[in-house]
Steps between C-alpha positions, in 0.01 A plus 500: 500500500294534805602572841481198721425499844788209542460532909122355455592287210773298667269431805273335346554105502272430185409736165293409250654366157375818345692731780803257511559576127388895522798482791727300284485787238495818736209559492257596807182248465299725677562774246529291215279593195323345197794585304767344732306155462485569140914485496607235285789431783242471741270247329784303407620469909113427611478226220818343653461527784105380536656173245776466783233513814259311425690239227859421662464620905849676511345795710296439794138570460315639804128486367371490162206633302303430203673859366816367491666874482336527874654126601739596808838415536807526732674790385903422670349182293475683183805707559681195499351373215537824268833570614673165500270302219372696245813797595233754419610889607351590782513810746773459715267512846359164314862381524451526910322235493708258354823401770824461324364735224816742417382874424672633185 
C-alpha cells in the first residue's frame, strides 16, 4: 500500500473516478502503477462506480469526460456513497469525510 499524502487529498473538493477508487483502496493515485489498475478489486470498484455515476446519479458529478475513469466527482460525495451505500472498506481518513461516521 502506498503512502498517501491524506493532507492534499482531503483538500481537494473533486477527484477523478479513477483517484476516488485508487483512494478508496489505499492506494496513492499519483503513485499508482500498471499493476495496481490491473487489481481485480480495483476494476471491480471503477466498474461500479462509473455504472453508479453516470447510470443512477447517487454521487454528485462535478464535470465529466468522454474517459469516464477521468469524469470528476465530489469526493465527501463519494465518501458518502462508499461508506454508507455500497459499505466498501475504506481508509479511515476517508471516514472524515462522512459526519456521523463512527471510527472502529
Amino acid at each position: 500500500m502506498s503512502n498517501i499524502d491524506w493532507d492534499f487529498w482531503l483538500k481537494k473538493s473533486t477527484v477523478t473516478i479513477g483517484q476516488a477508487c485508487a483512494l478508496s483502496l489505499g492506494i496513492d493515485p499519483d503513485k499508482m502503477t500498471h499493476r495496481d489498475k490491473e487489481r481485480e478489486d480495483f476494476q471491480g470498484r471503477l466498474k461500479l462506480l462509473i455504472e453508479i455515476v453516470f447510470f443512477m446519479g447517487n454521487i454528485r458529478v462535478a464535470s465529466t469526460n468522454s474517459e469516464n475513469i477521468d469524469s470528476e466527482i465530489y469526493l465527501d460525495s463519494f465518501a458518502e456513497w462508499a461508506l454508507n451505500i455500497v459499505h466498501w472498506d475504506t481508509p479511515n481518513e476517508l471516514k472524515t469525510l462522512v459526519s456521523g461516521t463512527s471510527e472502529t
